[in-house]
C-alpha positions as CSV (number, residue, x, y, z in Angstrom):
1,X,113.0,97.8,81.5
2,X,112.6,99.7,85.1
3,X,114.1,96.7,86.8
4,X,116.9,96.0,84.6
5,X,118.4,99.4,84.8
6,X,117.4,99.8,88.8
7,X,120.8,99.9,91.0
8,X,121.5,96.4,93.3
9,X,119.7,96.7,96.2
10,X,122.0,95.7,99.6
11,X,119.1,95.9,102.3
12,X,116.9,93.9,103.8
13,X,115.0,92.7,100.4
14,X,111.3,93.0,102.1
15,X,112.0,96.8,100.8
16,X,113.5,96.1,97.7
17,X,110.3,96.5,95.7
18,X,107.4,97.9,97.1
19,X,104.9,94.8,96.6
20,X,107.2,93.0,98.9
21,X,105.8,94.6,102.4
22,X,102.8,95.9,101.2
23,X,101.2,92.7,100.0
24,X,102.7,90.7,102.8
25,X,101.2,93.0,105.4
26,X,98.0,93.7,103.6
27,X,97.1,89.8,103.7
28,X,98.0,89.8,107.3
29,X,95.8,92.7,108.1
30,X,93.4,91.2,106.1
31,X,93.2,87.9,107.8
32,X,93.4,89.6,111.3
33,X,91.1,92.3,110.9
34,X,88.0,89.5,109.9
35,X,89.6,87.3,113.0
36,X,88.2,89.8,115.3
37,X,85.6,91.4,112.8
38,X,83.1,88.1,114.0
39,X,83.7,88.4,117.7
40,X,83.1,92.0,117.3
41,X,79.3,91.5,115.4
42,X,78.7,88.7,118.3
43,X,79.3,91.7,120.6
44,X,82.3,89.3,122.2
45,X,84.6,91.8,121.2
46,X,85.0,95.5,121.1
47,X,88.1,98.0,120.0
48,X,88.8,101.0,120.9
49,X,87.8,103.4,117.9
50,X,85.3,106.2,116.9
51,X,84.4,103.9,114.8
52,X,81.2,101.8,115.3
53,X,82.3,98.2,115.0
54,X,80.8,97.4,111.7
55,X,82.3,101.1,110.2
56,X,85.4,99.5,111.5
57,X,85.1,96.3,109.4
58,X,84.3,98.4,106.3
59,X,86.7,100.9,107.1
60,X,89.6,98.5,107.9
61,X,89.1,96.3,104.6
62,X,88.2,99.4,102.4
63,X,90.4,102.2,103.0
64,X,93.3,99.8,105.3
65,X,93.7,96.6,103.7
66,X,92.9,97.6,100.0
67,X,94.7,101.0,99.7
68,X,97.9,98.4,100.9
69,X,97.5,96.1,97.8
70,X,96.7,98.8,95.5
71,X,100.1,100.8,96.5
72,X,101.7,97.4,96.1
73,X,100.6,97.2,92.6
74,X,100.8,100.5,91.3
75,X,104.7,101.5,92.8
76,X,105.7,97.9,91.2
77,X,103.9,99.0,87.9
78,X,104.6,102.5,87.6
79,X,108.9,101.8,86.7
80,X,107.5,100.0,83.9
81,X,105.1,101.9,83.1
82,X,107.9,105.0,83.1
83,X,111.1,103.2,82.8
84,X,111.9,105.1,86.0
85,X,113.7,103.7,89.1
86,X,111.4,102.4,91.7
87,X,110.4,103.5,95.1
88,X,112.3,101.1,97.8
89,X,114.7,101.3,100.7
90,X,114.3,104.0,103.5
91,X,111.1,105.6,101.4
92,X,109.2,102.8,100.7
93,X,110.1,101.7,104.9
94,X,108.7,105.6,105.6
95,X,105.3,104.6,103.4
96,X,105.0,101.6,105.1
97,X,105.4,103.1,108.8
98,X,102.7,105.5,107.8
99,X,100.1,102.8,106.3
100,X,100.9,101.0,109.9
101,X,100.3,104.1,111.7
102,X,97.1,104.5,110.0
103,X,95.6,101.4,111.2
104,X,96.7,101.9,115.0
105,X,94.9,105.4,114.7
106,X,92.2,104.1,113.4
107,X,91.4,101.3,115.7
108,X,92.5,103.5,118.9
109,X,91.0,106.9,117.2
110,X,88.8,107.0,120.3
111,X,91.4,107.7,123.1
112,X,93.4,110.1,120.5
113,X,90.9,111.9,118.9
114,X,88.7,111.6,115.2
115,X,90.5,114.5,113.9
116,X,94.0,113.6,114.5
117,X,93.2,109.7,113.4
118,X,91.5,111.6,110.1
119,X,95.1,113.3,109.5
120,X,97.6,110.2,109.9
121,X,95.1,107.8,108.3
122,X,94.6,110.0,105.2
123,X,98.0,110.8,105.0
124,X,99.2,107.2,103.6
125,X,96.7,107.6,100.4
126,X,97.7,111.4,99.7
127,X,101.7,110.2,100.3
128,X,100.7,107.7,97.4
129,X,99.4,109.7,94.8
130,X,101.9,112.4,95.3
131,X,104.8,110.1,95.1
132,X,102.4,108.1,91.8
133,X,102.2,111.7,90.2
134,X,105.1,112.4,90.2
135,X,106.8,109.8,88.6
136,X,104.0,109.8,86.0
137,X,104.2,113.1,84.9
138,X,108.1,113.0,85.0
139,X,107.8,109.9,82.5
140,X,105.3,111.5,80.4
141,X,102.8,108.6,81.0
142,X,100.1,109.8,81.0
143,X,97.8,107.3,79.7
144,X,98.5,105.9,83.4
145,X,97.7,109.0,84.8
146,X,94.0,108.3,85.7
147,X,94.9,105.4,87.7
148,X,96.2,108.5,89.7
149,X,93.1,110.2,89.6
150,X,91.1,107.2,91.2
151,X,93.4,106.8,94.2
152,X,93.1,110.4,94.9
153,X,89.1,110.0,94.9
154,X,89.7,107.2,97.1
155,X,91.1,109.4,99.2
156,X,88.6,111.6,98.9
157,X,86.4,109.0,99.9
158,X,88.9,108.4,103.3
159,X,88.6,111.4,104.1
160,X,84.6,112.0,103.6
161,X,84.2,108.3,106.2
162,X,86.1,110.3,109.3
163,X,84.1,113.1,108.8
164,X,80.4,111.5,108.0
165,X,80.7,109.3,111.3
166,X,81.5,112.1,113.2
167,X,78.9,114.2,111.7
168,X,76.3,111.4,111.0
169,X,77.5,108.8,113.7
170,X,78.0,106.2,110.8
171,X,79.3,106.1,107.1
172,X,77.0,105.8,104.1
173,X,78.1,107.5,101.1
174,X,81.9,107.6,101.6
175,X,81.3,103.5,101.5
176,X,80.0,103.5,98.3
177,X,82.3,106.1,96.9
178,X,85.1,104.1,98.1
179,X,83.6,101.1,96.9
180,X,83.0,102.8,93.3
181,X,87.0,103.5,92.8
182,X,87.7,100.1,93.6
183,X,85.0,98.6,91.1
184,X,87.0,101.2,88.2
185,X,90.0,100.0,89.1
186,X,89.2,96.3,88.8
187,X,87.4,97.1,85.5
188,X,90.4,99.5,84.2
189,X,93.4,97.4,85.7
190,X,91.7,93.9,84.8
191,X,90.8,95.0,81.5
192,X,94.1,95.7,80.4
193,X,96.2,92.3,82.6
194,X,93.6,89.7,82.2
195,X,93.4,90.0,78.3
196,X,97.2,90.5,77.9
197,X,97.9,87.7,80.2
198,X,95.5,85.1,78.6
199,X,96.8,86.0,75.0
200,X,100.4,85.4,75.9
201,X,100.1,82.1,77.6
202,X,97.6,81.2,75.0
203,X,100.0,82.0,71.9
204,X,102.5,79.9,74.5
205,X,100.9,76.8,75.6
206,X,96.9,76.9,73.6
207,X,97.0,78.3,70.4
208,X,93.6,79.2,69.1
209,X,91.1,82.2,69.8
210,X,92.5,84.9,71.5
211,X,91.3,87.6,73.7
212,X,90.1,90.9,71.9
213,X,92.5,93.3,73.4
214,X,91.5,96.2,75.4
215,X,90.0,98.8,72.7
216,X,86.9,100.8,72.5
217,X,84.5,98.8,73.6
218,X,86.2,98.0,77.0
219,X,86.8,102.2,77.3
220,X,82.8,102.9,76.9
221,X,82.2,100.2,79.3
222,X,84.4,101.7,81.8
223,X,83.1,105.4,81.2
224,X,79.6,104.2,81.4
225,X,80.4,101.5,84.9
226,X,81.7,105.2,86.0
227,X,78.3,107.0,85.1
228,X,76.3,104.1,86.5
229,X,78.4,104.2,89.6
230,X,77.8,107.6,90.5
231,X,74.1,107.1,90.2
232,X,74.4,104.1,92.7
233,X,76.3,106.3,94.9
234,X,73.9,109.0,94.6
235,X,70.7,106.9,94.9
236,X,71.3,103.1,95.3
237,X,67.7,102.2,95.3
238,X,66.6,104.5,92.7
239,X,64.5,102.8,90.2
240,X,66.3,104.0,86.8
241,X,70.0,103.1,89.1
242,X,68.7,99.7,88.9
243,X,67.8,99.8,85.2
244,X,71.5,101.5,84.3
245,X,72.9,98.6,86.8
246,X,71.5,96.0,85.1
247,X,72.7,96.8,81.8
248,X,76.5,97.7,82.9
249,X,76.2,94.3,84.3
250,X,75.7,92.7,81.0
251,X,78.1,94.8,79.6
252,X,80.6,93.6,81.5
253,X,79.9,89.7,81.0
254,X,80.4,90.5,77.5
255,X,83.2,91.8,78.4
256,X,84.4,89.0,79.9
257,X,83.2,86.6,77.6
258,X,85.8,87.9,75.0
259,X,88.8,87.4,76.9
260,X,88.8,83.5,76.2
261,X,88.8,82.7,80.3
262,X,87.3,79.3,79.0
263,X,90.2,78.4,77.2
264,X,92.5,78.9,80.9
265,X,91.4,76.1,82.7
266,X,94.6,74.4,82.9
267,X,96.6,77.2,84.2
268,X,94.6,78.4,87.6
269,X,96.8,81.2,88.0
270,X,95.1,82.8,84.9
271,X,92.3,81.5,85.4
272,X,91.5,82.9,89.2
273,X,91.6,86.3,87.2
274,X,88.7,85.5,85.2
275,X,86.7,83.8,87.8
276,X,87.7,86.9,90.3
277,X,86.4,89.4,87.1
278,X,83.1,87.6,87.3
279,X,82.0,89.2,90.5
280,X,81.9,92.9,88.6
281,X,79.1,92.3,86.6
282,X,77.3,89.7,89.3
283,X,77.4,92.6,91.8
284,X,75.9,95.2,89.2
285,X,73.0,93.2,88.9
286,X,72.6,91.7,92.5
287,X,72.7,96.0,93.0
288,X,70.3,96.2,90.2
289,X,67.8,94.2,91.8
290,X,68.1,95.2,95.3
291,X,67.1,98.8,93.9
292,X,64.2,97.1,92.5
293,X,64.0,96.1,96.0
294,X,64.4,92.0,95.5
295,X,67.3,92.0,97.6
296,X,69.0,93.4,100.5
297,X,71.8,95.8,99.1
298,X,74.2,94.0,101.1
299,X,74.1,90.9,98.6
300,X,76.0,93.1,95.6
301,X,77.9,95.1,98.1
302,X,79.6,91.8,99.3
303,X,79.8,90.2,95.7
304,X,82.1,93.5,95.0
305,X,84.2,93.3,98.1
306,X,84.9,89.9,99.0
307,X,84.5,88.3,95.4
308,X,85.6,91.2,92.8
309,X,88.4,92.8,95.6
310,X,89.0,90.1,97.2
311,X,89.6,87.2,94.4
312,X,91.4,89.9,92.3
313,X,93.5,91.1,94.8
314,X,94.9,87.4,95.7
315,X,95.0,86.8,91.7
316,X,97.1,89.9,91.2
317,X,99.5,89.7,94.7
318,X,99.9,85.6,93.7
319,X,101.2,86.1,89.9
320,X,103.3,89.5,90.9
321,X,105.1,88.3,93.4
322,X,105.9,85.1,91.5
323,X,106.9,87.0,88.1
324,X,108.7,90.1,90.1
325,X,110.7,87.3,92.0
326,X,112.0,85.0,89.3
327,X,109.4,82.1,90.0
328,X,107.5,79.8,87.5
329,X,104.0,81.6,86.6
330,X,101.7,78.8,87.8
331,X,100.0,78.1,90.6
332,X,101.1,75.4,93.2
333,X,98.7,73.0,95.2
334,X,99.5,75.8,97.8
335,X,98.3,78.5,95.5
336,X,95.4,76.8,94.5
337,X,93.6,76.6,97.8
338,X,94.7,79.6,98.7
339,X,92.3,80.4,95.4
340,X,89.7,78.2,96.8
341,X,89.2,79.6,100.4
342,X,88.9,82.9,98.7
343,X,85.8,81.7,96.2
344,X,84.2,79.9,99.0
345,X,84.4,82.8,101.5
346,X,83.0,85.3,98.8
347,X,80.1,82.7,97.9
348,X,79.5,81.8,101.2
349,X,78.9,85.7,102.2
350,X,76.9,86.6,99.3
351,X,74.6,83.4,100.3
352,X,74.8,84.6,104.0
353,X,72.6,87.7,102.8
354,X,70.6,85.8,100.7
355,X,69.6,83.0,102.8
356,X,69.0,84.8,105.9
357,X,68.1,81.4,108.2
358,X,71.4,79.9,107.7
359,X,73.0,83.4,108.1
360,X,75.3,82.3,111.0
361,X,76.2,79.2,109.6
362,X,77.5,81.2,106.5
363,X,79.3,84.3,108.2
364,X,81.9,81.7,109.6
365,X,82.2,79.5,106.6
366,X,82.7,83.0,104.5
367,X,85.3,84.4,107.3
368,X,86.9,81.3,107.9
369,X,87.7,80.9,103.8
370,X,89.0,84.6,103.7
371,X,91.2,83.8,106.9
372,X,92.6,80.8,105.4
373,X,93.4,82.5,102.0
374,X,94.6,85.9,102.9
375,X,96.9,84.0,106.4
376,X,97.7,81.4,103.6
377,X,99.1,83.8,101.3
378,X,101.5,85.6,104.0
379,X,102.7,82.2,105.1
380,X,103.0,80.9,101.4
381,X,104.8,84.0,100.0
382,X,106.2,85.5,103.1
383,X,109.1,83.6,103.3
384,X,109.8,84.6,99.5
385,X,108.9,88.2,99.8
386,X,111.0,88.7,102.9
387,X,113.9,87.5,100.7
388,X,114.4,84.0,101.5
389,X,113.3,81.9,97.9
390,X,114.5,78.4,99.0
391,X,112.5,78.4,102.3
392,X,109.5,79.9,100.2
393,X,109.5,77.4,97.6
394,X,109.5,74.7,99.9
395,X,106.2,76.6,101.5
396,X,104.4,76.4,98.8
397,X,105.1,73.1,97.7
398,X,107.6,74.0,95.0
399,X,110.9,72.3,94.8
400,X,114.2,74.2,94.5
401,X,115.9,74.2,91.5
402,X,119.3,72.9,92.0
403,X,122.3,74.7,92.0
C-alpha cells in the first residue's frame, strides 16, 4: 500500500500524515469555538466578525471545524485509495497555515473586510479539492472521484454564506446546502467503513451474520437522500419535503439495520459508528415533521450536526489515528467517555429544542459534553499525533508495550 512505499519522513511527525494536524486542531477549534459560542448567545460575549454571532457558530462548526476533519480523512485516504504518495511535510504545513488563516479572517472579517475574509476562507476548501483531484484522476480512481465533487459543493456552499450575509444580513440556504454535503458524505463514507469494519472484526472476534456490503441498495439510498436533500434545501417546510423526508428516513434505518451494529457491543470503537449513523435517519424525520410543522426545524438540524457530524467525526478521528499510528483498534476507558460526552451533548441539544422550558439547562449540558469530548480527544491523542506514542498511551490509559 500508499504507506508502505511512502519515503521516511525526518520532520516534525505532526506533518507526517495529514490527519495528524488536521484532526488535532479541528477538535481544538471545535471545543473552543462552543466555549465562547454560549457566552456569545448570553450576549456576554461578542467577536469581531461580519458575521452575526449565531452565523458565526454555524459558520465556524460548518465550513471551519468540519472542512478540517474532512481534509484529515480524505488526504489520509486518498494514498490508499491511489497507491500514490501522500500529501505531508512543507505542503501539508502550507494547507494547514491556510485553514488557520481562515478562521482568524473569519472571526476578525469585520475590521478587514467580507470580501477579502470570503477569499482566504474559501481558499482552504478550493486548495483541497485541487490538490484531492488531482491525485484521483492521476490514479485513475475514479470511483472516489465524487467524494471530490461534494467538497467542491461544499465550497460552493462557503462561498454562497459570505455572500448571503452580506447581501441578506444572515445565512439561510448556504446552511442547508452545507449541511446537505455533509449528510452525503456521512451516508457515502459510512456506508462503505461501517459495514467493512463490522464484517472484519466480526469474521475476527464474532463469527455469525455479517453486514450486507455496500451494493445497490445503499447507492439508491444515497441518490435519493441526494434528491430529498435538495428538496429540503429548496423548501424545508414544504409539505411533500416532509413526505420524501420521512421515507429517506426509513430508508436509512434499514440501512442501518443490516450492518449487524447489534452484534458490536463489545467493541465501542465500532460500535460509536453505528450509534453516530443513527442520527441520519433520526434527523430526516425530526426534518420531516417539523415540515409538517410538529417541530421547530432546529430539532433535525441539530440531530445532523452535533449527533450525525459530530459522533462520526470523533468515531472516524478515534479509529484513524489509532490504525494510521500502529495502536490497538479499541477503545480505552479514555476513548469511551470521550464517546459518551459526545452522545450526551448531541441528545442533550436535540432535547434543548424540544423541551423548550428546560432550554437553558440543556444548552450547557449539550456544550459542556461537546467541550469535554472534542478537548478530550486533543488531549488524549495529541500527545500521539504530535509524535510522541509513549506519553500518548499513557494519556489515554493504555500501557506501553515493553521494549
Amino acid at each position: 500500500m500508499a504507506g508502505a512505499r511512502s519515503r521516511n519522513f525526518a520532520g516534525w511527525p505532526l506533518f507526517a500524515n495529514s490527519f495528524r494536524p488536521f484532526f488535532l486542531l479541528a477538535a481544538i477549534q471545535a471545543a473552543l469555538s462552543i466555549l465562547a459560542w454560549l457566552p456569545m448567545f448570553y450576549g456576554e460575549l461578542s467577536v469581531s466578525s461580519a458575521f452575526a454571532p449565531r452565523d458565526w457558530h454555524i459558520h465556524e462548526m460548518l465550513y471551519g471545524f468540519l472542512p478540517a476533519v474532512i481534509t484529515g480523512f480524505l488526504f489520509t485516504a486518498i494514498p490508499n485509495w491511489t497507491g500514490r504518495l501522500p500529501i505531508r511535510g512543507t505542503p501539508l504545513g502550507a494547507l494547514l497555515a491556510v485553514w488557520l488563516a481562515g478562521r482568524v479572517v473569519v472571526t476578525m472579517s469585520a475590521n478587514i473586510g467580507w470580501a477579502f475574509a470570503l477569499v482566504v476562507d474559501a481558499a482552504f476548501l478550493a486548495l483541497v479539492v485541487a490538490a484531492a483531484a488531482r491525485e484521483i484522476i492521476a490514479g485513475g480512481n475514479w470511483r472516489n472521484l465524487p467524494v471530490v465533487g461534494l467538497v467542491l459543493v461544499l465550497l460552493a456552499g462557503n462561498v454562497a454564506f459570505h455572500v448571503e450575509t452580506h447581501d441578506e444580513g444572515a445565512a439561510d440556504v448556504s446552511i442547508r446546502v452545507g449541511i446537505g454535503v455533509v449528510i452525503l458524505l456521512i451516508a457515502l463514507i459510512g456506508g462503505r467503513i461501517i459495514p467493512s469494519f463490522t464484517r472484519n472484526w466480526l469474521v475476527k472476534f464474532n463469527p455469525g451474520r455479517l453486514p450486507v456490503p455496500f451494493g445497490r441498495f445503499d447507492g439508491a439510498v444515497i441518490g435519493c437522500s441526494a434528491l430529498a436533500l435538495v428538496s429540503w434545501i429548496v423548501a424545508p417546510l414544504n409539505m411533500i419535503t416532509g413526505i420524501v423526508m420521512a421515507a429517506i428516513g426509513i430508508l436509512h434505518l434499514v440501512r442501518l439495520a443490516r450492518w449487524a451494529g447489534d452484534r458490536t457491543t463489545r467493541e465501542r470503537l465500532l460500535l460509536i459508528l453505528h450509534v453516530g449513523y443513527v442520527f441520519v435517519p433520526f434527523g430526516f424525520i425530526l426534518n420531516a415533521l417539523a415540515a409538517f410543522g410538529v417541530l421547530p426545524p432546529s430539532a433535525g438540524i441539530h440531530a445532523w450536526m452535533a449527533g450525525a457530524a459530530g459522533t462520526m467525526t470523533l468515531a472516524v478521528m478515534t479509529r484513524a489515528s489509532l490504525g494510521h499510528t500502529g495502536q490497538a483498534l479499541t477503545a480505552s476507558p479514555a476513548i469511551q467517555g470521550i464517546y459518551a460526552a459526545v452522545i450526551i451533548a448531541a441528545l442533550a441539544r436535540v432535547a434543548a429544542v424540544l423541551l423548550p422550558a428546560h432550554n437553558d439547562v440543556l444548552l450547557h449540558i449539550a456544550a459542556f459534553g461537546w467541550i469535554v469530548a472534542f478537548l478530550g480527544f486533543a488531549i488524549a491523542f495529541g500527545p500521539l499525533l504530535a509524535g510522541s506514542r509513549r506519553r500518548a498511551l499513557a494519556t489515554m490509559g493504555v500501557p506501553a508495550p515493553a521494549r
